[in-house]
N, C-alpha and C positions, 0 to 999 in steps of 0.2 A: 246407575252409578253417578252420573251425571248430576239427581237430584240429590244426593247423599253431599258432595262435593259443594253444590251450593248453599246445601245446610251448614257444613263447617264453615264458609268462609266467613259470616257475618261473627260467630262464633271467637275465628282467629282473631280477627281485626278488635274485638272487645277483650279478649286477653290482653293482645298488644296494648291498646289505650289505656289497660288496666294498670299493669304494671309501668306502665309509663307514667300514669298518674301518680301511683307510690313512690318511683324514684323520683322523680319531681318535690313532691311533698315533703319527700325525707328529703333531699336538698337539702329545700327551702328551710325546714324546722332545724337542721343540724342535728349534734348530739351524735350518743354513741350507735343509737342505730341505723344513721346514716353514715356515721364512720365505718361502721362493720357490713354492711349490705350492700352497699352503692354499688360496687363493683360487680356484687352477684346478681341484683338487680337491671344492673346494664345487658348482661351474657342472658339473664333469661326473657327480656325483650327482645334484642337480636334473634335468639329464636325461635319467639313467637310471630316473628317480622318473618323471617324465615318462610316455618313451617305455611304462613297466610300467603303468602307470595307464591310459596308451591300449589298449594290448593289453586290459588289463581289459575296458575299456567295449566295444572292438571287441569279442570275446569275449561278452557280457551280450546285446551285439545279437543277434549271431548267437544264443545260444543260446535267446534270446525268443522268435525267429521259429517257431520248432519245427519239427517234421518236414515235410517239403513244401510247407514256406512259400515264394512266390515273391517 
């Protein structure tokens, strides 16, 4: 489980930058499809920040327990 959980996170964090670059970009150029998006753009960062964040912790847990933990 463990290994599956570290496969997302790099996964998460490249969503997140993703769309972070897009809202940024649309900023920066303006126009209507930063008028109409920004906002959705914002809500779907936050939870890809989120969902990466959780992966973390899930991930810390598991990797706490150590070898042969039940």
């Amino acid at each position: 489980m463990d290994k599956l959980v570290f496969f997302l996170i790099p996964i998460a964090l490249a969503t997140t930058a993703i769309i972070l670059g897009v809202g940024i970009y649309s900023l920066g150029r303006g126009g209507a499809f930063a008028a109409k998006n920004s906002n959705k753009l914002m809500r779907m960062r936050v939870a890809a920040q989120a969902v990466a964040i959780g992966l973390m912790l899930v991930f810390l847990l598991l990797v706490g327990r150590g070898p042969g933990a039940n």
